[in-house]
C-alpha positions in Angstrom: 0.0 0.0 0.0 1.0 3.6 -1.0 0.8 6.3 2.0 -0.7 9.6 0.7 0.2 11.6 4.2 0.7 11.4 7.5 -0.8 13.0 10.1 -1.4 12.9 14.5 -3.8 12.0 16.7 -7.7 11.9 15.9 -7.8 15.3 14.4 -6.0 13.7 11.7 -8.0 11.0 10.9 -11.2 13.4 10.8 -9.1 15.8 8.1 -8.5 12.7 6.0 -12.0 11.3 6.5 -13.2 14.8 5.3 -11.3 14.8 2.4 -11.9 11.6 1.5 -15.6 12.1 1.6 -15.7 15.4 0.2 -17.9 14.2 -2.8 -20.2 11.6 -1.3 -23.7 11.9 -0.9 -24.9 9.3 1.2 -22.4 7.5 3.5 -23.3 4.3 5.7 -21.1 3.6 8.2 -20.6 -0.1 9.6 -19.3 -1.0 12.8 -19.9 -3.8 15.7 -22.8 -2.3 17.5 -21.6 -0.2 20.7 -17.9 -0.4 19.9 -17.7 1.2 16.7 -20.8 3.6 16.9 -18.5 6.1 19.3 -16.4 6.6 15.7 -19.0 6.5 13.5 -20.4 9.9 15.1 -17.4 11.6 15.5 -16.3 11.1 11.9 -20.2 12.3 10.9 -19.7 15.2 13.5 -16.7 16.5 11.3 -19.4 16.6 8.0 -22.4 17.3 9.6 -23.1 20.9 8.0 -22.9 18.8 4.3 -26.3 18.2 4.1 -25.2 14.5 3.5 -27.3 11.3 3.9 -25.5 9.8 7.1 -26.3 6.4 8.3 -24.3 3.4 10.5 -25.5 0.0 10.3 -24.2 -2.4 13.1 -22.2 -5.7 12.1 -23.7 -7.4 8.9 -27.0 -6.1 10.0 -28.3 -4.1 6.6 -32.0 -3.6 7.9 -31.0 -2.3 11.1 -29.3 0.9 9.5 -30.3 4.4 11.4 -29.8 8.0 10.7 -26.6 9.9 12.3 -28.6 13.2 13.1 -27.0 16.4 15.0 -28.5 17.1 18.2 -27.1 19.6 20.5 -24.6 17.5 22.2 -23.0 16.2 19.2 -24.4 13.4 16.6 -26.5 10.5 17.7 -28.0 7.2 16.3 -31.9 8.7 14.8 -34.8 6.9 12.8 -34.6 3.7 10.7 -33.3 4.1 7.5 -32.3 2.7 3.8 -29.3 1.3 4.0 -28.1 1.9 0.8 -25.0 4.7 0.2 -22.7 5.4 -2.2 -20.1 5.8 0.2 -18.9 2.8 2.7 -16.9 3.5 5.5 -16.0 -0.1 7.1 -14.8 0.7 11.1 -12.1 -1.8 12.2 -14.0 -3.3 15.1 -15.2 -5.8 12.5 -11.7 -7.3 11.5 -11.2 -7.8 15.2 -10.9 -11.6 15.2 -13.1 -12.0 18.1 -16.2 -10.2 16.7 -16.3 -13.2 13.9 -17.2 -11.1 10.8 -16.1 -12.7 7.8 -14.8 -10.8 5.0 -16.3 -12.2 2.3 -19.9 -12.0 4.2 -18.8 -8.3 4.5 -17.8 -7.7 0.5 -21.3 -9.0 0.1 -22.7 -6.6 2.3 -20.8 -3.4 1.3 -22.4 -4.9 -2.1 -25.7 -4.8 -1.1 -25.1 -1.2 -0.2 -23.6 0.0 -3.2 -26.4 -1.3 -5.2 -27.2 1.1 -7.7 -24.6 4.1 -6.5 -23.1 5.3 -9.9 -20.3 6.4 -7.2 -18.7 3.9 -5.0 -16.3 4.5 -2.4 -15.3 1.8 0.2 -13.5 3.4 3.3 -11.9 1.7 5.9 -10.6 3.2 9.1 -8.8 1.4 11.7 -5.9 0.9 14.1 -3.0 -1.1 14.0 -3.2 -2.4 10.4 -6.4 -4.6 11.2 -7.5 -4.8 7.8 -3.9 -5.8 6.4 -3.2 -7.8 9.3 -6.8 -9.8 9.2 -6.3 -10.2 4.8 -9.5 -8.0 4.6 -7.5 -6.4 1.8 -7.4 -9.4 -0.1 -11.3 -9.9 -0.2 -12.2 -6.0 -0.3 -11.8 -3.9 -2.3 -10.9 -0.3 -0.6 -10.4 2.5 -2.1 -8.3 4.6 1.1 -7.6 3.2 4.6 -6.9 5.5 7.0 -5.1 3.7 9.3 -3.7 5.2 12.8 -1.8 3.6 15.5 -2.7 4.4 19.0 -0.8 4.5 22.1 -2.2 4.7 25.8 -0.4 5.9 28.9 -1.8 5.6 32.5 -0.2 8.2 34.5 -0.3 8.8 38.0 0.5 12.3 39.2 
């Protein structure tokens, strides 16, 4: 894989995300339910004066897709929805080999939900190389991962 830039810290990942997404109209996140659904509102917080369709389906789950609606406290989870986009943005928390997502069960959902889109943009956005690492790559077809390495420290003053 080629690197187009590097950046720092979340702020980073939500400039690329932007950029990437710059021309999408409707964009359906998909992420294990609870785990991912943090991220999937902070990317849609960074794009939410657009006027874009924004939606996150949980795991595999295509008719459980909801809205990502502004509120005053940030974005939240709204109304049912169509699932279908023309922008995918797959969220890590799948590859993660104890949430059991296949990655050929995914290609055929990220299908399903560019049905129809004359654009088509598959997203991934992760940590530590998950997609590589788990051969999602090999099976998807992405067109950008933004991928970000995160480190923790527990301090005590």
């Amino acid at each position: 894989m080629k690197t187009l830039s590097t950046s720092k810290g979340i702020g980073g990942q939500l400039t690329d995300f932007r950029k990437l997404s710059r021309d999408s109209n409707r964009i359906a996140f998909i992420g294990t339910a609870g785990f991912c659904t943090p991220f999937a509102e902070l990317m849609a917080f960074v794009i939410r004066d657009t006027g874009k369709d924004l939606k996150f389906i949980p795991d595999l789950r295509l008719n459980d897709a909801r809205s990502i609606v502004p509120n005053a406290c940030g974005m939240q989870l709204g109304e049912p929805v169509d699932f279908h986009a023309d922008t995918v943005v797959l969220l890590g928390g799948l590859a993660m080999p104890k949430i059991g997502v296949e990655p050929a069960k995914m290609k055929a959902t990220v299908d399903s939900i560019l049905e129809g889109s004359d654009k088509k943009l598959i997203v991934g956005v992760c940590f530590q190389s998950i997609f590589q690492n788990q051969q999602w790559t090999d099976i998807i077809s992405f067109d950008y991962i933004i991928d970000a390495d995160l480190t923790s420290e527990l301090k005590q003053p």
